[in-house]
VMD Tcl script that draws the C-alpha trace (Angstrom):
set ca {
  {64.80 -38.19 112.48}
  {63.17 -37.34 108.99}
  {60.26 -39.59 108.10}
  {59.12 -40.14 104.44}
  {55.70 -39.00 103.07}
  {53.66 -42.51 102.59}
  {52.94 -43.22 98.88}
  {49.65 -42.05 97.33}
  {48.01 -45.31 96.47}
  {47.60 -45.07 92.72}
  {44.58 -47.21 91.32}
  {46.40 -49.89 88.65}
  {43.06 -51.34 87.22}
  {45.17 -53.16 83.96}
  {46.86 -56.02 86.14}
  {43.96 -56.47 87.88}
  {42.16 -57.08 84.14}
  {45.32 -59.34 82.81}
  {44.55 -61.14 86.24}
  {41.21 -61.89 85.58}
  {41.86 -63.33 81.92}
  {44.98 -65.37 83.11}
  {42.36 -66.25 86.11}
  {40.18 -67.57 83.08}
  {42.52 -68.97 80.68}
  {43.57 -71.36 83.50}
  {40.25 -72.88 83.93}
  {40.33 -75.50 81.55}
  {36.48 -75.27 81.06}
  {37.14 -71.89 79.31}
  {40.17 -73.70 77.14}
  {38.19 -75.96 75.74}
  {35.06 -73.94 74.47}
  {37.73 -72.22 72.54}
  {40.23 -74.84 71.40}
  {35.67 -76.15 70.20}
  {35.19 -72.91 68.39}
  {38.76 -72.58 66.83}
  {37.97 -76.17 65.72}
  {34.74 -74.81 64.41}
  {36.54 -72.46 62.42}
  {38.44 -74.66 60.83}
  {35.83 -77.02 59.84}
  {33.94 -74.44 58.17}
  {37.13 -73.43 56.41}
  {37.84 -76.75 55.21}
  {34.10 -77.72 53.42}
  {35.10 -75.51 50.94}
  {37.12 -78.52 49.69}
  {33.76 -80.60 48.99}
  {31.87 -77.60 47.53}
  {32.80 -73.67 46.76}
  {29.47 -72.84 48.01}
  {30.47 -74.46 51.73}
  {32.13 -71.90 54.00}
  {29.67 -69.11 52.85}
  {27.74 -66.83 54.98}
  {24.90 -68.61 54.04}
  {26.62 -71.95 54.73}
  {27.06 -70.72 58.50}
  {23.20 -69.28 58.28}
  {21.94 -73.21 57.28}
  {24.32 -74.63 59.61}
  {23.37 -73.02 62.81}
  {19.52 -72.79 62.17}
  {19.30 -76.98 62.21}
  {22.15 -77.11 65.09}
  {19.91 -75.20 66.80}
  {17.87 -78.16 67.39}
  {20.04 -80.27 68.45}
  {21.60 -77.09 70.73}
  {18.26 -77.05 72.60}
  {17.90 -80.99 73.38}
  {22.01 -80.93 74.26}
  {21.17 -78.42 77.45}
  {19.03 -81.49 79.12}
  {21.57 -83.70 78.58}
  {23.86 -81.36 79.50}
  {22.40 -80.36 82.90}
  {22.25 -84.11 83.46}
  {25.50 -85.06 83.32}
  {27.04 -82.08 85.20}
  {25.45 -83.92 88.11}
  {26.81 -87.13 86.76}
  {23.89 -88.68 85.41}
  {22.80 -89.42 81.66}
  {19.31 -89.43 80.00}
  {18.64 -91.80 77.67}
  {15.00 -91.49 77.25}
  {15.62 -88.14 75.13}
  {14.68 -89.69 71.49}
  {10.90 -91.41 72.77}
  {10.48 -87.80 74.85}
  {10.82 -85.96 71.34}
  {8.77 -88.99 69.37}
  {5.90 -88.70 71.81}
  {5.97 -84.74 72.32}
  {6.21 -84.35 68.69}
  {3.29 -86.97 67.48}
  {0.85 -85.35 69.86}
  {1.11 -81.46 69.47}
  {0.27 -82.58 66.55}
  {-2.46 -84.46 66.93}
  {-3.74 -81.85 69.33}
  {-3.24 -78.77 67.02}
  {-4.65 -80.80 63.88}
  {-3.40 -77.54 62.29}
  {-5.41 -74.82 63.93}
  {-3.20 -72.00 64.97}
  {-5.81 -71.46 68.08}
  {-4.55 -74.66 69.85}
  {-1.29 -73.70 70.29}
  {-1.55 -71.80 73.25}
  {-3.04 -74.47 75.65}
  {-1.38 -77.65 73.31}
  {2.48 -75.94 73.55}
  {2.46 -75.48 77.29}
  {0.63 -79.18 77.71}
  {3.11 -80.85 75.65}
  {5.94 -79.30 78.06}
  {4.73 -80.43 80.91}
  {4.32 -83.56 79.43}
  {7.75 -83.85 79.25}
  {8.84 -81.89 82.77}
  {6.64 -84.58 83.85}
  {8.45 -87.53 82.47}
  {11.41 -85.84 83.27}
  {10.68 -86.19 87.18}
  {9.69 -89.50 87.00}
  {13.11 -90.22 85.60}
  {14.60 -88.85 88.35}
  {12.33 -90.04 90.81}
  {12.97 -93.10 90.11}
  {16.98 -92.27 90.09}
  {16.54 -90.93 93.57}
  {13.98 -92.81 95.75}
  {14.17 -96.50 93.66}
  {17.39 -95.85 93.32}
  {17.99 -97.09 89.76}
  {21.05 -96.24 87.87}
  {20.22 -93.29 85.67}
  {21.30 -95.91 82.90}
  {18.53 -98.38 83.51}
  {15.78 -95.53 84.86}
  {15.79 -93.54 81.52}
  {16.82 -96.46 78.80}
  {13.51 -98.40 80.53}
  {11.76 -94.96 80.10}
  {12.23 -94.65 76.44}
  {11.40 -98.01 75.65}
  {8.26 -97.44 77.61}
  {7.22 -94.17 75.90}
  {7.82 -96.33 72.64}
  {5.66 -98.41 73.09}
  {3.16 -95.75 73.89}
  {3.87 -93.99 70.74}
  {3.01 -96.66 68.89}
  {-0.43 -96.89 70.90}
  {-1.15 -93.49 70.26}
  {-0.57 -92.80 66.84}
  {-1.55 -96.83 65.42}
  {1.53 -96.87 63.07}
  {0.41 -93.58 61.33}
  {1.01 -89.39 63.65}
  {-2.23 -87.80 62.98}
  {-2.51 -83.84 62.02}
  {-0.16 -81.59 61.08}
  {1.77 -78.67 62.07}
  {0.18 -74.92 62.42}
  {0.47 -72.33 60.71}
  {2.17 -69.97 63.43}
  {5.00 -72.36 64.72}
  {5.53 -73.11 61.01}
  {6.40 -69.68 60.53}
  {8.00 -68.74 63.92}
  {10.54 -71.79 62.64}
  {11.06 -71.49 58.92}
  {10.88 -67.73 58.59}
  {13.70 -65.14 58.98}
  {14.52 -61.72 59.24}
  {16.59 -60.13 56.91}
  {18.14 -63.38 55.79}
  {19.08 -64.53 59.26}
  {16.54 -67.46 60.51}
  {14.42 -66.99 63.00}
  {15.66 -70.36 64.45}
  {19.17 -68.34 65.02}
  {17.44 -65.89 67.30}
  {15.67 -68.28 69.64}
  {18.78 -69.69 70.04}
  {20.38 -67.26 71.10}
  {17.82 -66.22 73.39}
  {17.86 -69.62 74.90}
  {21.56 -69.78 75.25}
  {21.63 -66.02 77.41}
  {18.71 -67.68 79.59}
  {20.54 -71.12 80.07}
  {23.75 -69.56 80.70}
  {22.32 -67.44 83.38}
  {20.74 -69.77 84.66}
  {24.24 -72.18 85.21}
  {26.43 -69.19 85.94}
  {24.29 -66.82 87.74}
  {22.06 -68.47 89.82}
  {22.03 -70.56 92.96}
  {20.45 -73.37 91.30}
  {23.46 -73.80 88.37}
  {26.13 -73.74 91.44}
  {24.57 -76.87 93.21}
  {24.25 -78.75 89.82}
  {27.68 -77.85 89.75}
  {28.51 -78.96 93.29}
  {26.17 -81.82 93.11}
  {28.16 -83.13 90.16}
  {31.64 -82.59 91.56}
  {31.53 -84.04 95.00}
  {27.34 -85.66 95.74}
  {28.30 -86.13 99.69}
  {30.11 -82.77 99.98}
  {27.26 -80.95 98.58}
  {24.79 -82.75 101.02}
  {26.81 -81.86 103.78}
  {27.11 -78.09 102.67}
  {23.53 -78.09 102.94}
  {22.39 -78.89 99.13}
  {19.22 -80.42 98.73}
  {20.97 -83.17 96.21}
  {17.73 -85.19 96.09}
  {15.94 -82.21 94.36}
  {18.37 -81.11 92.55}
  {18.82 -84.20 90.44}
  {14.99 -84.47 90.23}
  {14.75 -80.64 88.83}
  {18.11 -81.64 86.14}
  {15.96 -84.27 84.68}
  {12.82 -82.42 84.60}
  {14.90 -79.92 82.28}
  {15.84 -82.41 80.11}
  {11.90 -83.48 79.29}
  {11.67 -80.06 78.98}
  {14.00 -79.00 76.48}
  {13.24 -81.92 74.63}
  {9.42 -81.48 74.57}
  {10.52 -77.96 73.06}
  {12.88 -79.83 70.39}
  {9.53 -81.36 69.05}
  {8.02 -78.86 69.15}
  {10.34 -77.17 66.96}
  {10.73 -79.83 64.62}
  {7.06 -79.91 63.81}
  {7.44 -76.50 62.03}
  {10.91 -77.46 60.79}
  {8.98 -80.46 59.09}
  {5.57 -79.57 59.02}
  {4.42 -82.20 60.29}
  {5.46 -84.94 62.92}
  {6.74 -88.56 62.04}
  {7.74 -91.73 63.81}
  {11.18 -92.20 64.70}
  {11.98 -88.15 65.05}
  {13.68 -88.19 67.76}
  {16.35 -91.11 67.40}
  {19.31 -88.94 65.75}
  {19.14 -87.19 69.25}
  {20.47 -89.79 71.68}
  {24.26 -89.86 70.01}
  {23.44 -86.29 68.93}
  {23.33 -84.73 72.80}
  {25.71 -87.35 74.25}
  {28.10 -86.26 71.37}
  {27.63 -82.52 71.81}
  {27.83 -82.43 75.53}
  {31.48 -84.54 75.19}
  {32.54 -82.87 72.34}
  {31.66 -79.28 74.03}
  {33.89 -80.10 77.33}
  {31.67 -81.16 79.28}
  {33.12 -83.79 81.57}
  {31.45 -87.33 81.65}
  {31.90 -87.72 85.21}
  {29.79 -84.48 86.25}
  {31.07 -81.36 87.73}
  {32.51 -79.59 84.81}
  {31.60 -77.79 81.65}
  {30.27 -75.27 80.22}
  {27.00 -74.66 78.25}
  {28.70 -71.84 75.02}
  {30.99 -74.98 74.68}
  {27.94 -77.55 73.68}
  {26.41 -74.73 71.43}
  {29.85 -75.10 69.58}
  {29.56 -78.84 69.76}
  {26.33 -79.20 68.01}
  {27.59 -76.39 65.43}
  {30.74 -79.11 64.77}
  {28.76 -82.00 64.40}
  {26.02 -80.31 62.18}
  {28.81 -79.26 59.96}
  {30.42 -82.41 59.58}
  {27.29 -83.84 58.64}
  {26.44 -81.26 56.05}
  {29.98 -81.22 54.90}
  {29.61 -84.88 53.81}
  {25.98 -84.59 52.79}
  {27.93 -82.65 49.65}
  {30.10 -85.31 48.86}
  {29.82 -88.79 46.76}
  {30.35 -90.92 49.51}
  {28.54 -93.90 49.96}
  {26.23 -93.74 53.12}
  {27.89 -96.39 54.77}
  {31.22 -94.49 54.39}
  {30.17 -91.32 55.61}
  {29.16 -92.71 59.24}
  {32.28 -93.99 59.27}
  {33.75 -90.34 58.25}
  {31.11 -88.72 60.83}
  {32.02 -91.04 63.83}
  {36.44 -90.77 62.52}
  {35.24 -86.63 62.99}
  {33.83 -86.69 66.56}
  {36.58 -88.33 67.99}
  {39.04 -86.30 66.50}
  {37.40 -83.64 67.11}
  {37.47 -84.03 70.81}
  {40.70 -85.27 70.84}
  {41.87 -81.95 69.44}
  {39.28 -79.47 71.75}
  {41.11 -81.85 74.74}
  {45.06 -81.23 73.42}
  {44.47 -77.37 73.32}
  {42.31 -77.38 76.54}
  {45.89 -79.26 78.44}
  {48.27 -77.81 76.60}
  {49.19 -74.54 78.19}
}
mol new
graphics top color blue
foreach p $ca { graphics top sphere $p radius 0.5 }
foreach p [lrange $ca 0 end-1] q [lrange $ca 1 end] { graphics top cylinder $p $q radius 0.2 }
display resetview
């Protein structure tokens, strides 16, 4: 009885790659970042209509460097409501971090070094109290961080009198308005903070029990997460990031004012949503709020360009938002 030679195994590497990318495409997480970008695309396409100058290179430049901003304060909020939570204390944590670096710097370039890393713990520090307070009184992260920013308020007010003392330095003046060969040095650290925060979800321990803290709380406690902490740390990050926002706007504006950090409560929330991210926690992914903030920064220097009255172009801006993330949700369920 003849018996066949077994086949060679032959190594077939390409439908192990088309695997992988129909492995992606069917996470609807990686949909929607692009169904946000391709929306991008479009938007940036379609300013040209208000002005010829819109759609430029240097249109895209402008746009990104002050989305970066908002990019930054959007990856608290973000890591917050993976775990289901929201932080609403974001606008009095950029007020307060902004008024005092600079009142400490009063302009010298020397106080930077101990006045930056001061003002962020400031705000890791208010950040754990939110979530203290979310944890051990447990307080509904609504109540916790709205009664947090109207505290911090009222201590802005205390500390500045009415009127933010001193003015920005010299070197964070320059580290934020300059550029290097026409591309903003705002651009870079953004990108530098995106690699780090994107590790930091996807590669990390720490970003998968956010994840699983956000998707099922009691599963995760049973698998051995330490939930507590892990909603504690979230918020921390979020006093962080936005302690760094002010800091940042100082050398976008020179100088710190009262009120800075209002736009930034709708502005996260919106960017988070509009990115993917879902409401409920457990789902989303940080590329996808970088492309949120981009959207809404173009809309609203889209319609700066136009003759609108004010009062007509929140109405456009708010009409914008929710179509756009109607349209990033079609083409995320759609195939």
């Amino acid at each position: 009885m003849a018996y066949s030679q077994p086949a060679v195994p032959v190594d077939t590497p390409e439908p192990q790659l088309i695997s992988t990318w129909q492995m992606l495409w069917r996470q609807r997480s990686t949909r929607t970042v692009l169904a946000v970008y391709v929306f991008l695309v479009v938007l940036i396409f379609a300013s040209k209509a208000v002005s010829s100058s819109y759609g430029s290179i240097g249109f895209v430049k402008s746009v990104a460097a002050i989305a970066t901003f908002t990019a930054i304060a959007s990856f608290g909020q973000f890591v917050v409501v993976l775990t289901g939570g929201l932080d609403l204390s974001i606008p009095s944590v950029i007020t307060l971090a902004g008024v005092m670096f600079t009142g400490f710097c009063a302009g010298s370039s020397g106080n930077v070094a101990w006045a930056l890393p001061l003002i962020c713990a400031m705000g890791a520090a208010i950040g754990i109290a939110n979530g203290i307070g979310i944890v051990y009184l447990k307080l509904s992260p609504v109540v916790m961080t709205l009664a947090v920013n109207v505290i911090l308020s009222g201590v802005v007010l205390v500390y500045t009198n009415g009127t933010p003392k001193g003015f920005t330095p010299k070197v964070v003046v320059n580290a934020i308005q300059g550029d290097f060969q026409g591309v903003p040095y705002v651009i870079f650290i953004l990108a530098g903070f995106a690699a780090l925060a994107s590790f930091l979800m996807s590669k990390t321990v720490f970003g998968r029990f956010v994840y699983a803290v956000g998707s099922n709380r009691q599963v995760a406690y049973l698998s051995g997460v330490r939930v507590n902490r892990v909603i504690i740390t979230v918020y921390a990050i979020s006093g962080l990031c936005a302690a760094l926002t002010a800091i940042m706007l100082d050398g976008y504006g020179n100088q710190s004012f009262l009120g800075m950090g209002d736009p930034y409560l709708l502005l996260t929330l919106a960017a988070v949503v509009l990115g993917g991210a879902s409401i409920m926690g457990g789902r989303g992914l940080y590329i996808g709020v970088i492309g949120g903030a981009l959207i809404l920064q173009t809309i609203s220097t889209t319609l700066s360009g136009t003759s609108l009255p004010e009062a007509v172009k929140q109405i456009v801006y708010a009409v914008a938002i929710i179509a756009a993330v109607l349209a990033a949700r079609q083409t995320a369920t759609s195939s």
